[in-house]
DRENDO-1510 file (C-alpha; in Angstrom, 1 decimal, always signed):
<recs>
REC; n; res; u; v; w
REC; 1; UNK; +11.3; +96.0; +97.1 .
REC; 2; UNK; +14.8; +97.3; +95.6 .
REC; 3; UNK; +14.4; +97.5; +92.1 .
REC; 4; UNK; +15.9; +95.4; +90.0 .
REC; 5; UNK; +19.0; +96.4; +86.8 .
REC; 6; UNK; +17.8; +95.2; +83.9 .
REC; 7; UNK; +20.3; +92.9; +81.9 .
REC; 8; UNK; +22.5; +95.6; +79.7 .
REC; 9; UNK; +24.6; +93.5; +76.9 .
REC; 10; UNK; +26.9; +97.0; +76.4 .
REC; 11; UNK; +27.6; +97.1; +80.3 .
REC; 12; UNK; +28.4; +93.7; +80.3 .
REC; 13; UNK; +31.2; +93.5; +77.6 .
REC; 14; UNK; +32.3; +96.7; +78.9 .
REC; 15; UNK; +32.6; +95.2; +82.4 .
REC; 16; UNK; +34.1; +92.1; +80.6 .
REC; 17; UNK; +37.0; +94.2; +78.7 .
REC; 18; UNK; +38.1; +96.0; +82.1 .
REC; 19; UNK; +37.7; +92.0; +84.2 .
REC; 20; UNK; +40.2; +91.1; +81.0 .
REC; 21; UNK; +42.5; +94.0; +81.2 .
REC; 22; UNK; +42.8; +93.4; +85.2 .
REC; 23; UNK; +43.4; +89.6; +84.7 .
REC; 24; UNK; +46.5; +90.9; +81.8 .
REC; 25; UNK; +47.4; +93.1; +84.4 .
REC; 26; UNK; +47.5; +90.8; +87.5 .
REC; 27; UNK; +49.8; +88.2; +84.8 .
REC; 28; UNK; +52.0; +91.3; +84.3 .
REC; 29; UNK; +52.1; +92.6; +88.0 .
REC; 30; UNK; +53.5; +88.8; +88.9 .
REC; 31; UNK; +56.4; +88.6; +86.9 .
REC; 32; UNK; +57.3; +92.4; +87.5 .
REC; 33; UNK; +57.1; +91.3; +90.8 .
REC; 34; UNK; +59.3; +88.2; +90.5 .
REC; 35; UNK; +61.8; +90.2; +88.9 .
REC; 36; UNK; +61.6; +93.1; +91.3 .
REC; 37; UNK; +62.0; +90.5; +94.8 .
REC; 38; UNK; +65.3; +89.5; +93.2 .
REC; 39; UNK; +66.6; +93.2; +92.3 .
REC; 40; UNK; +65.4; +93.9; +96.0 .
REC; 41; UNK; +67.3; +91.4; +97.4 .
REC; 42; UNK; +70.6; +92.2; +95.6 .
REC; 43; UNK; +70.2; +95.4; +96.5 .
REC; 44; UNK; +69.4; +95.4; +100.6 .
REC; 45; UNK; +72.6; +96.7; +102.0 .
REC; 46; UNK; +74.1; +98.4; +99.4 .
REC; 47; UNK; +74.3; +102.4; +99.2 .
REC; 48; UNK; +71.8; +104.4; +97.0 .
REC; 49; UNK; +72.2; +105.3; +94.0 .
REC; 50; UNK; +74.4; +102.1; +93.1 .
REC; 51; UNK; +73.8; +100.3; +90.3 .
REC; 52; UNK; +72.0; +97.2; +91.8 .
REC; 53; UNK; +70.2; +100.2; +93.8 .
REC; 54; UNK; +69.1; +102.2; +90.9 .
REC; 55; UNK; +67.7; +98.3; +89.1 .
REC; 56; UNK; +66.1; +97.7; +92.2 .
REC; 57; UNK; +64.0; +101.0; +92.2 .
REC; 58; UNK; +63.3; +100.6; +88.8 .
REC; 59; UNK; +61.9; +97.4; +89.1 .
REC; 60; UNK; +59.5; +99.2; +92.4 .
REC; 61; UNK; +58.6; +101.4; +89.4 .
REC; 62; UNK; +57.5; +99.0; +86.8 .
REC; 63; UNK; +55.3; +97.5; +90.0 .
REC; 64; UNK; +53.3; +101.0; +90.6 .
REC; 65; UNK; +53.0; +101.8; +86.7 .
REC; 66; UNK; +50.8; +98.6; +86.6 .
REC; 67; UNK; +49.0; +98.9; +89.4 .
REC; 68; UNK; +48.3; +102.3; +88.5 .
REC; 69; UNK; +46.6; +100.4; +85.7 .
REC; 70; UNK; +44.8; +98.5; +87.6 .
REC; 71; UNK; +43.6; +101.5; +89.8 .
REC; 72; UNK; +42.6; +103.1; +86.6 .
REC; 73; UNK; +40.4; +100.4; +85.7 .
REC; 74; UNK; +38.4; +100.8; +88.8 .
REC; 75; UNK; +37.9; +104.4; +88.5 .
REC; 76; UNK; +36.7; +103.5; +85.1 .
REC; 77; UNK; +34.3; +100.9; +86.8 .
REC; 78; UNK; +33.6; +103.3; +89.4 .
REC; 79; UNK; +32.6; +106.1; +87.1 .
REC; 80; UNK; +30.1; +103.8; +85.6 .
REC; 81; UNK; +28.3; +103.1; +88.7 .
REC; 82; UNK; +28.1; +106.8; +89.5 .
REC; 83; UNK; +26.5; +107.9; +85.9 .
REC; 84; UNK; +24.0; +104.7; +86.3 .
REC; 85; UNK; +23.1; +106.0; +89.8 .
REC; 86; UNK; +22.6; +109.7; +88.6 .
REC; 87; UNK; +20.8; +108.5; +85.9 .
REC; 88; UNK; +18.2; +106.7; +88.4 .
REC; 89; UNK; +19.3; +103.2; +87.3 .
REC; 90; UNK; +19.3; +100.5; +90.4 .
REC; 91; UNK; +23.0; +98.9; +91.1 .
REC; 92; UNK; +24.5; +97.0; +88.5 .
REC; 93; UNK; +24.9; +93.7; +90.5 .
REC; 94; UNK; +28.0; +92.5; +88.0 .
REC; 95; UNK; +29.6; +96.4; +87.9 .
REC; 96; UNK; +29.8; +96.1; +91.8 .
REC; 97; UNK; +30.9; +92.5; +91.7 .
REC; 98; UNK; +33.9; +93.9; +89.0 .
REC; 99; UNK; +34.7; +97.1; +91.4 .
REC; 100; UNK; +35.1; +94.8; +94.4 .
REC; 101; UNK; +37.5; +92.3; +92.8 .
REC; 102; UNK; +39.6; +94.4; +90.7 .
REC; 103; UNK; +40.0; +97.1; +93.9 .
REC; 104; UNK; +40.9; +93.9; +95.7 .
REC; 105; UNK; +43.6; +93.3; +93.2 .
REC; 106; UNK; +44.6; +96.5; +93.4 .
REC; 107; UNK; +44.9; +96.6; +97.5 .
REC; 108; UNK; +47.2; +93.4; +97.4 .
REC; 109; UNK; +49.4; +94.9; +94.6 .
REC; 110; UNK; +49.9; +97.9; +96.7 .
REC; 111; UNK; +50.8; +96.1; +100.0 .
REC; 112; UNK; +52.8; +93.5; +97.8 .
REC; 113; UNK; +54.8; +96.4; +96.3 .
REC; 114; UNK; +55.2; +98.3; +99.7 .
REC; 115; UNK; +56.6; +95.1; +101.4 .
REC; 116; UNK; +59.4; +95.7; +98.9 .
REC; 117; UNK; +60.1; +98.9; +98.9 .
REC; 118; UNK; +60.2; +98.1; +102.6 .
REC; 119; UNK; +62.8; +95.1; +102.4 .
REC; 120; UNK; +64.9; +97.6; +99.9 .
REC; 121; UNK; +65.1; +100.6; +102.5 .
REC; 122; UNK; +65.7; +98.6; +105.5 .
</recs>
């Protein structure tokens, strides 16, 4: 049989403080995001380096600065999991569950900034 992780109370409110930071972040990602769909779409058309061009990119900016956040917080995840497997420790059912779902997050605010920078070049 698989060995089973033992319940670790410092894991868990570690994993809970990145789960929080990723929930702030996905709150923070939305608006950005709001705000950058509307500086994309006053900008498609219009020659770079133009104001409304330059708001518009700035806005893309904003997007990847928090999902590089978000990124960060699954490396920190990630790193965890490693140092408990070289350790000898079984998986950290929780510590996966937290990698999954904040990589998710991660994944859709990459394709969600891309489709923009997509609309905004073409």
């Amino acid at each position: 049989p698989d060995p089973v992780a033992l319940p670790d109370s410092t894991l868990d409110a570690r994993i809970a403080q990145r789960r929080t930071a990723a929930a702030d972040a996905a709150r923070r990602f939305q608006a950005a995001a709001i705000i950058a769909e509307s500086r994309v779409a006053v900008a498609r058309g219009v020659p770079a380096g133009s104001p409304t061009w330059v708001a518009a990119q700035t806005a893309l900016a904003d997007l990847d600065a928090i999902r590089g956040e978000t990124v960060q917080l699954v490396t920190d995840l990630e790193q965890e999991a490693s140092a408990r497997a070289l350790a000898g420790n079984p998986a950290y059912p929780a510590l996966n569950a937290a990698i999954d779902e904040i990589a998710n997050q991660a994944l859709t605010q990459a394709d969600r900034t891309k489709t923009l920078e997509g609309a905004l070049a073409g």
